[in-house]
Every structure is written in C-alpha cells, then in structure tokens.
Backbone as a ProteinNet text record, in pm:
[ID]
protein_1_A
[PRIMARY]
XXXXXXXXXXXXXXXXXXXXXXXXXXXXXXXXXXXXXXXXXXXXXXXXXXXXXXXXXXXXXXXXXXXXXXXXXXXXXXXXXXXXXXXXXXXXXXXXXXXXXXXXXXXXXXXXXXXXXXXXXXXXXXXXXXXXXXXXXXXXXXXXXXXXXXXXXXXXXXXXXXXXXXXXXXXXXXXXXXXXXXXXXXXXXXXXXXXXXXXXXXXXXXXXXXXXXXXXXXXXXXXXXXXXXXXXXXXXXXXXXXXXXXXXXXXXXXXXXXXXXXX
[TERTIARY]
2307.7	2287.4	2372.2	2469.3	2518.2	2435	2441	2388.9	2383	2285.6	2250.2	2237.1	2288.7	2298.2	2194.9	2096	1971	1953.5	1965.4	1929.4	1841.4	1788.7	1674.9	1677.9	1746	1757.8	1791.1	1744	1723.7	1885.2	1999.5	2158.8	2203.2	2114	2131	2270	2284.1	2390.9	2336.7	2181.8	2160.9	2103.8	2128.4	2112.2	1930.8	1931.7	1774.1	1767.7	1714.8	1730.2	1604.1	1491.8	1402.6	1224.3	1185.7	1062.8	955.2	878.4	756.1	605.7	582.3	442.6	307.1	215.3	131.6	34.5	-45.4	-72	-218.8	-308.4	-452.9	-435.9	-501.9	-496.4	-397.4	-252.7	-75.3	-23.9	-20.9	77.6	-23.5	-162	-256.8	-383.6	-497.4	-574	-694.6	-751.4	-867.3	-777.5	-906	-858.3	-968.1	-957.6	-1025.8	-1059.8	-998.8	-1001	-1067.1	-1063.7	-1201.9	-1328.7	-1332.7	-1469.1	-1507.3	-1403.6	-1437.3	-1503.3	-1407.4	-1465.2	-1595	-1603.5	-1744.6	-1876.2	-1816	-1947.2	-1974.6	-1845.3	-1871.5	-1979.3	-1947.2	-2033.7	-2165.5	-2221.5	-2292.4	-2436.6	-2328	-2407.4	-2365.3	-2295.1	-2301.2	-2452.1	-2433.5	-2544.7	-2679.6	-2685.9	-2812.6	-2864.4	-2745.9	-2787.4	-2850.5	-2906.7	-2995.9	-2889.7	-2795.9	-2710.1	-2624.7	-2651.5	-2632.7	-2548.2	-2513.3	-2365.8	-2479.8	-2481.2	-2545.7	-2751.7	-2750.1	-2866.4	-2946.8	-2844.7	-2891.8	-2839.8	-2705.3	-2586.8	-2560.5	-2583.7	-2511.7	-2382.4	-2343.1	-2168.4	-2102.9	-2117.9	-1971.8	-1946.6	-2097.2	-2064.4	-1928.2	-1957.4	-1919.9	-1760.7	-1719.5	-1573.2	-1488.4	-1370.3	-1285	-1181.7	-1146.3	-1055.2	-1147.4	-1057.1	-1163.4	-1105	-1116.2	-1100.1	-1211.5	-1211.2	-1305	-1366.3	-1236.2	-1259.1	-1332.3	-1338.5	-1382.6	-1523.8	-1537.4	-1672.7	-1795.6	-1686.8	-1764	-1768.5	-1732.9	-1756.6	-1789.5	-1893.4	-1997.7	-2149.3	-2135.2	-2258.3	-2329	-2466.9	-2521.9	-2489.4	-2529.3	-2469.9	-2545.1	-2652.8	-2691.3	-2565.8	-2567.5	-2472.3	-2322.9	-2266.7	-2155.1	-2145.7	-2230	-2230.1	-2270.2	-2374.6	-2342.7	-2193.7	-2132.1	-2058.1	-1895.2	-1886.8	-1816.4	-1860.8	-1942.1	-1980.8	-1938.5	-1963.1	-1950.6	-1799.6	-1739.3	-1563.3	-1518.4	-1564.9	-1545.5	-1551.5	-1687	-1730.4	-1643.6	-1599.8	-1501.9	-1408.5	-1307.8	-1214.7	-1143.2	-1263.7	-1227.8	-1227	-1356.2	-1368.9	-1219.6	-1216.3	-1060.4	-933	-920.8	-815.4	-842	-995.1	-1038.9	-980.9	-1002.4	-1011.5	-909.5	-794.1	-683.1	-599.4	-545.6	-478.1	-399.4	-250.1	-152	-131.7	-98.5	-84.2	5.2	-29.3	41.5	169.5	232.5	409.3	490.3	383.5	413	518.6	503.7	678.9	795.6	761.3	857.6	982.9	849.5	922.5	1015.8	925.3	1013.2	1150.1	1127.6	1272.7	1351.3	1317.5	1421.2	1488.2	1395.3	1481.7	1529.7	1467.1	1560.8	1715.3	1721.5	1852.4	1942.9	1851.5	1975.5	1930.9	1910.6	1980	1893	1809.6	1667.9	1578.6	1578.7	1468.8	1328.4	1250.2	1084.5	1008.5	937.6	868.7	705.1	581	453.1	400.3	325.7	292.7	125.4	47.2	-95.9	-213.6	-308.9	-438.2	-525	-427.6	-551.8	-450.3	-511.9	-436.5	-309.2	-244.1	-107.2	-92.4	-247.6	-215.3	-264.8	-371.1	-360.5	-272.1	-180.6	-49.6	59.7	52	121	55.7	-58.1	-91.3	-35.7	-69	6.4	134.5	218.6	358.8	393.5	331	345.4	309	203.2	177.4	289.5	343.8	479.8	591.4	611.7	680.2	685.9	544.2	573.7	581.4	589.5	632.9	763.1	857.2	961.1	1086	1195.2	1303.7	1372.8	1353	1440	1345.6	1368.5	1300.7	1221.5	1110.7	970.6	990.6	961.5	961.8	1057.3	1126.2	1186.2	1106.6	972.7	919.2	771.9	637.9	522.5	499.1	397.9	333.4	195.6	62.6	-49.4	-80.3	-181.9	-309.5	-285.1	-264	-286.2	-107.4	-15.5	113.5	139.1	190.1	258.3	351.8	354.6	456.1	611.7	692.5	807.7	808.5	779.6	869.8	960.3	1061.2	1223.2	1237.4	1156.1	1167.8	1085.4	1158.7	1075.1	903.9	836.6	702	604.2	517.4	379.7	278.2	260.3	137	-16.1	-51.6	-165.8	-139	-33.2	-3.6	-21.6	-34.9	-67.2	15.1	43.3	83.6	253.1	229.4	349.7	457.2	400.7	453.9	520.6	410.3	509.5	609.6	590.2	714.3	831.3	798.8	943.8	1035.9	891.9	939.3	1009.6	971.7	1026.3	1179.5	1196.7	1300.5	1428.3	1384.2	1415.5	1491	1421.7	1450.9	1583.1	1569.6	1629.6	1762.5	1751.8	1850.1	1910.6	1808.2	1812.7	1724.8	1712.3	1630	1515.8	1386.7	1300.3	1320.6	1436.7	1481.4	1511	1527.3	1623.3	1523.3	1370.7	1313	1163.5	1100.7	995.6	896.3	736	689.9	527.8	490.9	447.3	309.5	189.6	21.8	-50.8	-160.3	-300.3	-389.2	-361	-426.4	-353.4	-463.4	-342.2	-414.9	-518.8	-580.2	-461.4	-401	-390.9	-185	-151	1.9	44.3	-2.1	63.2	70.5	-25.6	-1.1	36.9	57.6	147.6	294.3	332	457.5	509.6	451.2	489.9	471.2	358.8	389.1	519.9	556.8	682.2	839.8	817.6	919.9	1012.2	927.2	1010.3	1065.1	1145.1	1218.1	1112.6	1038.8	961.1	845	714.2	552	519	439.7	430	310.5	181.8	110.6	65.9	-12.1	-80.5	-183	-225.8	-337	-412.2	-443.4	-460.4	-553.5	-558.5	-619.6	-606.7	-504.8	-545.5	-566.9	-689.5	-798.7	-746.6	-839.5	-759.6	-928.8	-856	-982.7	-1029.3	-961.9	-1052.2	-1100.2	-1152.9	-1232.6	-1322.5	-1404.3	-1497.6	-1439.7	-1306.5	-1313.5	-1383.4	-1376.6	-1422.5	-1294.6	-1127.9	-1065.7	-973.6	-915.6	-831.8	-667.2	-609.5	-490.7	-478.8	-362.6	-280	-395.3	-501.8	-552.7	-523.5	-389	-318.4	-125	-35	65.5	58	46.6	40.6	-30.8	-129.6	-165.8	-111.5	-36.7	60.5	189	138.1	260.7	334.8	462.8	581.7	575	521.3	470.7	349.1	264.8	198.6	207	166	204.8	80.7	22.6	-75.4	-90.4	104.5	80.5	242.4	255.5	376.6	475.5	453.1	537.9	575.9	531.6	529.3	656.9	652.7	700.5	863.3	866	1006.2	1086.2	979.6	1059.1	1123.3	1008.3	1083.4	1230.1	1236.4	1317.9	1465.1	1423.6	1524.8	1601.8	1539.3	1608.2	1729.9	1786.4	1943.4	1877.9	1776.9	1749.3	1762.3	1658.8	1647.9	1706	1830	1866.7	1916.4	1846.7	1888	1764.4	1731.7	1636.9	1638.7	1713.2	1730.3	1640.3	1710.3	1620.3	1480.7	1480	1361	1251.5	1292.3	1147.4	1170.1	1255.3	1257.2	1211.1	1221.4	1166.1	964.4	971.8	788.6	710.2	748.9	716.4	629.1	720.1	670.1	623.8	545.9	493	312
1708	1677.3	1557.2	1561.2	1439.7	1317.6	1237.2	1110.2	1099	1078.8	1116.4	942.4	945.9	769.8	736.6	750.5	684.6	599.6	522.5	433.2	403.1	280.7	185.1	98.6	77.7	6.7	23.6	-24.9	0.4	89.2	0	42.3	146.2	196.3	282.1	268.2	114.8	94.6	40	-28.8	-72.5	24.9	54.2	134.9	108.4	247.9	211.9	205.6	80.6	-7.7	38.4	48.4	126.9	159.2	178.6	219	172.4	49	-27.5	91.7	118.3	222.2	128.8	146.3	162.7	192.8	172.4	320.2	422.2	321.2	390	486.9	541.8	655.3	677.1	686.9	686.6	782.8	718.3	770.4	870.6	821.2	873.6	891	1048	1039.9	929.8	888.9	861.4	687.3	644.6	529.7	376	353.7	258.8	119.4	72	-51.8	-27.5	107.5	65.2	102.2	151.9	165.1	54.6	3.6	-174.3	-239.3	-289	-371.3	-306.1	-176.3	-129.5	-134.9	-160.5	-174.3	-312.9	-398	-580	-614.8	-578.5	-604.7	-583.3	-443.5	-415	-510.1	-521.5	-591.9	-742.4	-826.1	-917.5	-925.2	-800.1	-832.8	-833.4	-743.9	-716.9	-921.1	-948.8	-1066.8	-1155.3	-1277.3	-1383.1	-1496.7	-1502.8	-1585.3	-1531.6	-1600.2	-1578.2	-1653.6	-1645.8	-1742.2	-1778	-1916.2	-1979.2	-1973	-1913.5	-1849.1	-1781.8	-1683.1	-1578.6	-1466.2	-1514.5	-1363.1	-1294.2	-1158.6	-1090.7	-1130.5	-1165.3	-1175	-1132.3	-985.8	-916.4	-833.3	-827.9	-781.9	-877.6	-999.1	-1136.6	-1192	-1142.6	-1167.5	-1099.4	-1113.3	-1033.6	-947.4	-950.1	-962.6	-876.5	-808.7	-798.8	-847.1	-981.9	-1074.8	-1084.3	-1011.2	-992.7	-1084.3	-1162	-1262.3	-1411.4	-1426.7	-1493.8	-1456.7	-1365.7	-1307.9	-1353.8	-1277.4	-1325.1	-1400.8	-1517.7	-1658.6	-1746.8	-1674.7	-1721.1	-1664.4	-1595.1	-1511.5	-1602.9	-1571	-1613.2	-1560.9	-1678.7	-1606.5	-1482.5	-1444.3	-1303.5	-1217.3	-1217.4	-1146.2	-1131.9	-1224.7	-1259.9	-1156.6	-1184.1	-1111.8	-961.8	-924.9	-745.8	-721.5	-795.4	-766.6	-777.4	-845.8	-797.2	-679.5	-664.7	-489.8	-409.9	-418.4	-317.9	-291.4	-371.3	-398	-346.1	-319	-299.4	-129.2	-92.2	53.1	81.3	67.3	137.7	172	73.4	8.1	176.4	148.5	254.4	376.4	412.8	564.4	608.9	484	531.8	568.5	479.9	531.5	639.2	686.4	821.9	933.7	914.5	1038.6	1017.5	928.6	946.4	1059.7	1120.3	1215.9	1203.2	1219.6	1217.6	1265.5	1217.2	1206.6	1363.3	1489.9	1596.7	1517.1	1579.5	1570.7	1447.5	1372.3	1218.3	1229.8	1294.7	1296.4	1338.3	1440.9	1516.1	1395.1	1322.7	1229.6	1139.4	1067.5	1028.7	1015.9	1164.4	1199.5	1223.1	1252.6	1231.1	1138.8	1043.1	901.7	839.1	882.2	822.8	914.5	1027.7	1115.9	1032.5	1012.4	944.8	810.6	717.4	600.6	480.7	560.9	458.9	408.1	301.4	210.1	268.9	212	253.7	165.8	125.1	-25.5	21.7	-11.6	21.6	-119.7	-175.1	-264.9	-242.6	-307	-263.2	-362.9	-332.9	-434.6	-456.4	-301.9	-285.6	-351.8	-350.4	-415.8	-332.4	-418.6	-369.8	-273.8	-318.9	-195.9	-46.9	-69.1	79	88.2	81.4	113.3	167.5	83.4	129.5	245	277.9	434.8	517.3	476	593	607.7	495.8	515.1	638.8	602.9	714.6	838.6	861	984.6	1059	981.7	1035.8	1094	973.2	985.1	1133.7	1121.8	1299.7	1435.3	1411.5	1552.6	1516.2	1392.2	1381.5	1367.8	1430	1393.7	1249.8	1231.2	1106	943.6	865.5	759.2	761.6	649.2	635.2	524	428.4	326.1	171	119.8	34.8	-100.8	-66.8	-267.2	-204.5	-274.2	-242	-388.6	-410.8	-523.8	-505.4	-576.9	-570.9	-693.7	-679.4	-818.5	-942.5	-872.3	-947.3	-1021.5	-949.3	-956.4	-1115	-1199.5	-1313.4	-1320.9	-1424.9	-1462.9	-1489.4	-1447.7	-1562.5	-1709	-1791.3	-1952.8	-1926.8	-1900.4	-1911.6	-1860.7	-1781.6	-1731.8	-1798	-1774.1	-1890.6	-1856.4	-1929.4	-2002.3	-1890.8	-1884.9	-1800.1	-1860.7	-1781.7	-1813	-1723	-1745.8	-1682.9	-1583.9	-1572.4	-1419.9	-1303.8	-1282.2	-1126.7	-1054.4	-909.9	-819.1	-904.2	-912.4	-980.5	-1089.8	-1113.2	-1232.9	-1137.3	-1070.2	-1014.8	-857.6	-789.6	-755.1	-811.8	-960.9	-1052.8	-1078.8	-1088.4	-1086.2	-979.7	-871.4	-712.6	-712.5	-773.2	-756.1	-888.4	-999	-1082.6	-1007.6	-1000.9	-897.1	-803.9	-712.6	-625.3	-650.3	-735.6	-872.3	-770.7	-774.5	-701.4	-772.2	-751	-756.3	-720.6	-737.9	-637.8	-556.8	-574.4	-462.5	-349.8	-329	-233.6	-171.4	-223.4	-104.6	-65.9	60.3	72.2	64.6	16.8	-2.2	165.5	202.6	368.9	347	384.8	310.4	372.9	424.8	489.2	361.4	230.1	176.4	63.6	111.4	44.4	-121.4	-193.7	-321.5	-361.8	-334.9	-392.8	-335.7	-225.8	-165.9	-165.3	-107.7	-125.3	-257.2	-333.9	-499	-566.5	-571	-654.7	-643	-487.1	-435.2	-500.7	-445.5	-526.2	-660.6	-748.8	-917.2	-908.7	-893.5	-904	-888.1	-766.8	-738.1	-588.1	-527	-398	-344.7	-255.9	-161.4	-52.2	0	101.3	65.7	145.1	154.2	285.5	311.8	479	495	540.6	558.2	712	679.4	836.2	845.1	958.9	1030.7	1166.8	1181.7	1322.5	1384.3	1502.2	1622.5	1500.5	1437.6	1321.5	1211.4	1205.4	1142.1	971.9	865.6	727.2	707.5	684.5	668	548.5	460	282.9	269.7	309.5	287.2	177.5	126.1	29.9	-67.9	-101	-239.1	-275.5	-94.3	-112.3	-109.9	-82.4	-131.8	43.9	57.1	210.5	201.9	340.4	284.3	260.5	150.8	129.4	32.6	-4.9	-116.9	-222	-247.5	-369	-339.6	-408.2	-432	-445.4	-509.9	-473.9	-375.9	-293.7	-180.2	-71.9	-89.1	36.8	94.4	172.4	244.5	306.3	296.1	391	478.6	616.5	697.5	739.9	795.4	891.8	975.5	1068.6	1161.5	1215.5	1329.6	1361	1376.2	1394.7	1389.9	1363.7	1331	1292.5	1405.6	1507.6	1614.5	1637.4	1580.3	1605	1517.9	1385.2	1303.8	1321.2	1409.8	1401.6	1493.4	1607.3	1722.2	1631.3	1538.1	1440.4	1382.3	1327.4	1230	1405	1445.4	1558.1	1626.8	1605.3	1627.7	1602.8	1654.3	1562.2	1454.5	1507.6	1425.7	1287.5	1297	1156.5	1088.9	1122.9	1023.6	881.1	829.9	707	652.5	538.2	498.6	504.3	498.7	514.5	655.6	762.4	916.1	893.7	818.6	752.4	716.7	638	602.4	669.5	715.1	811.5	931.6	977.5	1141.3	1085	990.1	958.3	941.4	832.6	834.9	970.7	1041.2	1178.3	1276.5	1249.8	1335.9	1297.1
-537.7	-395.4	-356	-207.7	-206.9	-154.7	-175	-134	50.1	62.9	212.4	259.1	406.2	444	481.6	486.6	512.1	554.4	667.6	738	793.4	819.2	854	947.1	1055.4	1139	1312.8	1423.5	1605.2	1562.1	1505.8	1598.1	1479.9	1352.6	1284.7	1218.9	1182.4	1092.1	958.2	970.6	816	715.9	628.5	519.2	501.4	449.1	379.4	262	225.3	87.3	28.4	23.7	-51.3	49.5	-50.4	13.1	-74.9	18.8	-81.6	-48.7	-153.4	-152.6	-194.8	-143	-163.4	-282.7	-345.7	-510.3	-425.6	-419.6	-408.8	-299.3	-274.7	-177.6	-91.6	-127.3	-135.1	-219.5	-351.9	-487.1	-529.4	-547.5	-631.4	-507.4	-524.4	-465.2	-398	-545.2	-520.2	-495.8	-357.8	-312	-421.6	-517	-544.7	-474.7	-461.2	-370.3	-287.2	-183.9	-60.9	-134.4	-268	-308.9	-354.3	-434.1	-485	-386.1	-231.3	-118.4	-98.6	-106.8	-27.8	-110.3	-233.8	-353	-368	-355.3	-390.8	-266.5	-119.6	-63.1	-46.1	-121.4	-90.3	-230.2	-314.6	-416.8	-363	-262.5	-201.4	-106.3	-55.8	80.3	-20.3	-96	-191.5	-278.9	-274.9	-325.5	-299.2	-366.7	-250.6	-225	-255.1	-155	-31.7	79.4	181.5	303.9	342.6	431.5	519.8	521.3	600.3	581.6	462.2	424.3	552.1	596.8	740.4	722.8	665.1	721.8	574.9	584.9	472.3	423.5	318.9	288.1	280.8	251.1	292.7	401.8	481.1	634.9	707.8	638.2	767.8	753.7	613.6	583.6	645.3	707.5	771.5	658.4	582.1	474.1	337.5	272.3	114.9	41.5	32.7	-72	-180.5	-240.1	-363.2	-425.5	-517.8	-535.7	-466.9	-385.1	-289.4	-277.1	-261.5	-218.1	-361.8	-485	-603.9	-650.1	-632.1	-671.7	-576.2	-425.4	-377	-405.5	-499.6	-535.7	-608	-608.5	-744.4	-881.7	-984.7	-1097.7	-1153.1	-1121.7	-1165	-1067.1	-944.8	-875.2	-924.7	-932.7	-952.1	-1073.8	-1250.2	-1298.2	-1249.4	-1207.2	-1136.5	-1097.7	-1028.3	-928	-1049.4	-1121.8	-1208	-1351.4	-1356.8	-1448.5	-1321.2	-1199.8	-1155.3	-1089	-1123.4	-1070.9	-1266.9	-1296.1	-1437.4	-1487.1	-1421.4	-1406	-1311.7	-1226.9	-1115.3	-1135.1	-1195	-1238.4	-1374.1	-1506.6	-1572.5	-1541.6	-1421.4	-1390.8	-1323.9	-1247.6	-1175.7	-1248.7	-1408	-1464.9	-1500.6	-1577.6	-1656	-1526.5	-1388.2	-1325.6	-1190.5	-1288.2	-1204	-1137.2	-998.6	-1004	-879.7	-950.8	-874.3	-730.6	-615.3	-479.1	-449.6	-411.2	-394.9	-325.2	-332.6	-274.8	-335.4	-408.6	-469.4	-537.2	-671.2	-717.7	-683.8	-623.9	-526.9	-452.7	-336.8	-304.9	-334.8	-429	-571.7	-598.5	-663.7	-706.9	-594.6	-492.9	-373.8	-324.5	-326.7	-338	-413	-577.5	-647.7	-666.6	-621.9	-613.7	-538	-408.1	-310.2	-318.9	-431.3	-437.9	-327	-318.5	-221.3	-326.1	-350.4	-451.1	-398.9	-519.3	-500.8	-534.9	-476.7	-557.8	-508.8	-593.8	-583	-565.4	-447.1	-426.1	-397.2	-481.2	-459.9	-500.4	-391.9	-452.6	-576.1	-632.6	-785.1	-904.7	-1005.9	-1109.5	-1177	-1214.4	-1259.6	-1392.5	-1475.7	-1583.4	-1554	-1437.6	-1394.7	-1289.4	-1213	-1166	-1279.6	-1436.8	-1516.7	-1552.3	-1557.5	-1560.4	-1471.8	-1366.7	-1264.3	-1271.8	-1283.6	-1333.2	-1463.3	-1513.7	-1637.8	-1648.9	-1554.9	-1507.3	-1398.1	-1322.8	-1265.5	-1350.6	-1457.5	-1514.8	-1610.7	-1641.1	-1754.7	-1642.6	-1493.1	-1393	-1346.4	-1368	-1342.8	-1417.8	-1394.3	-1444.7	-1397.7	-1277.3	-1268.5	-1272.5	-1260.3	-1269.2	-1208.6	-1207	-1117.3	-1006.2	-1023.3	-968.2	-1027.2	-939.1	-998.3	-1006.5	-899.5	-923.9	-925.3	-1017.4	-990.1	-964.7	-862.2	-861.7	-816.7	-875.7	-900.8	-803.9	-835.1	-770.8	-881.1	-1001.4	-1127.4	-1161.3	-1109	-1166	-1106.4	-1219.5	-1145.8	-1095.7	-991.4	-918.1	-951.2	-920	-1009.2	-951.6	-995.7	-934.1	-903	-957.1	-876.1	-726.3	-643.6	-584.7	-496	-365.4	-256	-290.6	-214	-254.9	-172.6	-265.2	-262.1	-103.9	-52	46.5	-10.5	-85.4	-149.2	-172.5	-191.7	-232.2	-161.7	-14.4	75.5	42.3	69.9	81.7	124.4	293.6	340.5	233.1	170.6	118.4	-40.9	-93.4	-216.9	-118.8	-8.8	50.7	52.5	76.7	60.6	-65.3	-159.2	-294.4	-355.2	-308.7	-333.9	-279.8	-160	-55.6	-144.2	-155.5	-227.7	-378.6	-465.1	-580.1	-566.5	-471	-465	-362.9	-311.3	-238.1	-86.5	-60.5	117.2	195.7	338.2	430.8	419.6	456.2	518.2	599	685.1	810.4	724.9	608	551.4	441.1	444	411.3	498.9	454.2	466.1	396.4	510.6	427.5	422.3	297.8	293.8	262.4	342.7	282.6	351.7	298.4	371	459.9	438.8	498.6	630.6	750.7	867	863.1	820.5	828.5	697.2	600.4	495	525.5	475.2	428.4	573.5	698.5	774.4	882.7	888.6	950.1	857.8	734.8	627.7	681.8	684	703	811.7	888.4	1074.3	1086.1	985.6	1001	966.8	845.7	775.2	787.1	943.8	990.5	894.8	850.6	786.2	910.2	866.1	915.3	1021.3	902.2	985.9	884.7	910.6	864.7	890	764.1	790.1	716.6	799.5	769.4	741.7	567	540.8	617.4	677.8	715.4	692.5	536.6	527.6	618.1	648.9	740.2	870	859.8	1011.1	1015.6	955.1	935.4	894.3	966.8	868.2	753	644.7	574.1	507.4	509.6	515.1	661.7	741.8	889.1	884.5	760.6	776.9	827.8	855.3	921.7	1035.3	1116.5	1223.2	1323.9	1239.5	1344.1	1378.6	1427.5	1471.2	1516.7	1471.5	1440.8	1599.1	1552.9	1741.6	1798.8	1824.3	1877.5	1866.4	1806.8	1850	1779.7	1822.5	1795.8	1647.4	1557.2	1423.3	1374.3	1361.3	1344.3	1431	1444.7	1522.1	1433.6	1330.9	1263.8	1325.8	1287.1	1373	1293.3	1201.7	1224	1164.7	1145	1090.8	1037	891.2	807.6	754.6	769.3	737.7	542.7	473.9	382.7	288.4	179.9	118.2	160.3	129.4	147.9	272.9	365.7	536.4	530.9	439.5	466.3	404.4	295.1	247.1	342.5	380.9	451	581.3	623.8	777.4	721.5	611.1	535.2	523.7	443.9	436	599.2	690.4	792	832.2	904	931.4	1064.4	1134.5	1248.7	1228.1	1103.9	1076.9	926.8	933.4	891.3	915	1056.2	1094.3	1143.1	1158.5	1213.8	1337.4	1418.7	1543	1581.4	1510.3	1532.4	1470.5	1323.3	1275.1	1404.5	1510.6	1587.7	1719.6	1740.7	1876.8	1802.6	1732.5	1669.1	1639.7	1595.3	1521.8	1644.2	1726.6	1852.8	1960.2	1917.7	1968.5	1898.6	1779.6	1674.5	1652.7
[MASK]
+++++++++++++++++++++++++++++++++++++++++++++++++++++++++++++++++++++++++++++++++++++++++++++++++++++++++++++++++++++++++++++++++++++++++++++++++++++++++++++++++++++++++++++++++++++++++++++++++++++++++++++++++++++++++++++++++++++++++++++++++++++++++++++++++++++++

C-alpha cells in the first residue's frame, strides 16, 4: 500500500504524526477504570469517614482521583478499597478482550507510518498485556509508546503538572518531537480523553461511542455541553473509524472537520 498523506491540521498542510489511544473501553472492551471509580466510591461512601463528616466522598469529588480518595478513608476502608482495586484489577487482565476493529486499525497506521502511542489510567503492566495480545493478531508493530498511571516521568523533559492526561500528551508529543496540532487524540471517555485532548490543543478528538451510546455518563456530564467536551467526531466503533481514515475524503484535516461535523 502506498503511504497515504495524512494530515492533521485547519490549512491541511501538517502531517499526521500519530494517534494517542486510549486502552480501557478503546483498544480493549471491558472499561476498568469506570468500574474502579464506581466501586472506590462506593466503598468511600460506605465508609465512616466523611468530608466534612456530612458528605459522602466520592459523590463530592469532581475528578476520579483514586488515590486521593483512598488515603482519606479510614484505615479499615482504605484497606477494603485496596483488595478491591486488586480484585478488579486481576479479573480485568483474566478476562481481557481485544477492541473489534482494534488491530485492524493498527496495522493501518502502522503501514502508513502514523505512530501509536496507548495513553491510559490503568497500570502499565496490564497495558503490556494488551499490547501483547495485539501483538499475536498482528503482523506489523503495536504501539510505539505505552504509558500507565504507574509509568514514570522522564526528568529531562519539561516538568510534570501532576501528571494529567494533558500533560503526558505533551510528553508523547515531546518524544516523538511534533506538535500536538499534528496528532489525534482516540478515547471512549469525553470528561477524561476528549477535554485532555482539547486542553492540550490536538489536532482533532475522537470519540468512541458504541451502539452510540457514551458510557462513563456518571459524571453527570454529556457530550458537547461545553467547548472542551465537544469531540470533532464521534465513531460508534474502531472499524467505522479506519474505513473514515481510508477514505480519500479525508485525508486532510481540513475534510477531517468539515466531513465529522456533519456526521
């Protein structure tokens, strides 16, 4: 196949330099992380410490900062709340399964020379599972960068803001020695993958939606109710997404957000 120009940018002259994914309910079905947030809290609220000794604790956090949450618990809690980040944690590697159209994609970009980097809230040695599970349905490479919750930072590289999403995008972008204009960023979730993307200034944000549907909703928040949760497009599924990518339409960003726009 020849190398297709792929571009990422309003005047459809900057190249598209790669595509930062997502893992949990993205690469791979089952979404762990919103079961994590939705279980820490619930063994938060169950607990007898209480914000302000009134308010449940993980109703009241904006953010699922996990950590945070569990090292305001009591220590019986705190302990539940790590067995049960523990039980989750393994069931998810035991009954891991690959994202339909996921490798596909993949190898499409790694054909034409578009980087792949997996950027995710869960830990990095199960991302290295999923990596490897790509790896035995693919011939060409997987991913060129994994980064975890757990993965350190480099020092050399400009300076950490607690580490968000936004901030290791830069690091990704940094690395691979491009813009953010020049990639996208690919995630089932619009509170977390797609307002990271758009703080950050990517190229484009593209949110999964299987059968439609957005499926972290507990924030409470919906796509498009504000300027950062507003993906430039929607994809009900990976394969939706290579066939868009395989188009001649869009091979530019320019056709990129005048074509999504209206989809």
């Amino acid at each position: 196949m020849n190398q297709l120009s792929l571009t990422v940018s309003a005047s459809a002259s900057t190249p598209l330099k790669g595509i930062i994914f997502d893992m949990d309910g993205t690469l791979i079905q089952l979404n762990v992380v919103n079961e994590l947030i939705q279980q820490i809290y619930q063994v938060a609220d169950e607990d007898k410490f209480l914000v302000a000794g009134e308010h449940p604790l993980g109703k009241y956090l904006e953010r699922d900062d996990l950590e945070v949450i569990i090292a305001n618990l009591s220590p019986k809690g705190q302990r539940k709340a790590k067995n049960k980040i523990q039980e989750i944690l393994q069931r998810h590697v035991d009954n891991m399964i690959i994202q339909e159209g996921g490798p596909a994609l993949v190898a499409f970009l790694a054909r034409n020379g578009v980087k792949r980097a997996v950027l995710t809230r869960n830990y990095e040695r199960n991302a290295i599972v999923m990596q490897q599970m790509y790896a035995q349905v693919m011939n060409e490479a997987t991913f060129d960068l994994i980064i975890g919750k757990d993965t350190p930072y480099d020092t050399s590289l400009p300076p950490a803001q607690e580490i968000p999403k936004a901030d290791r995008i830069r690091q990704i972008c940094y690395i691979w020695g491009c813009d953010t204009s020049e990639v996208i960023m690919l995630g089932d979730s619009i509170t977390d993958d797609i307002v990271e993307g758009n703080r950050v200034g990517c190229g484009g944000t593209v949110l999964l939606q299987p059968r439609g549907c957005q499926l972290n909703h507990f924030y409470g928040t919906s796509v498009g109710d504000s300027r950062e949760r507003r993906p430039t497009m929607c994809v009900e599924s990976l394969i939706d997404y290579r066939q868009y990518l395989e188009a001649p339409l869009c091979q530019s960003i320019s056709a990129f957000l005048s074509h999504s726009q209206h989809r």
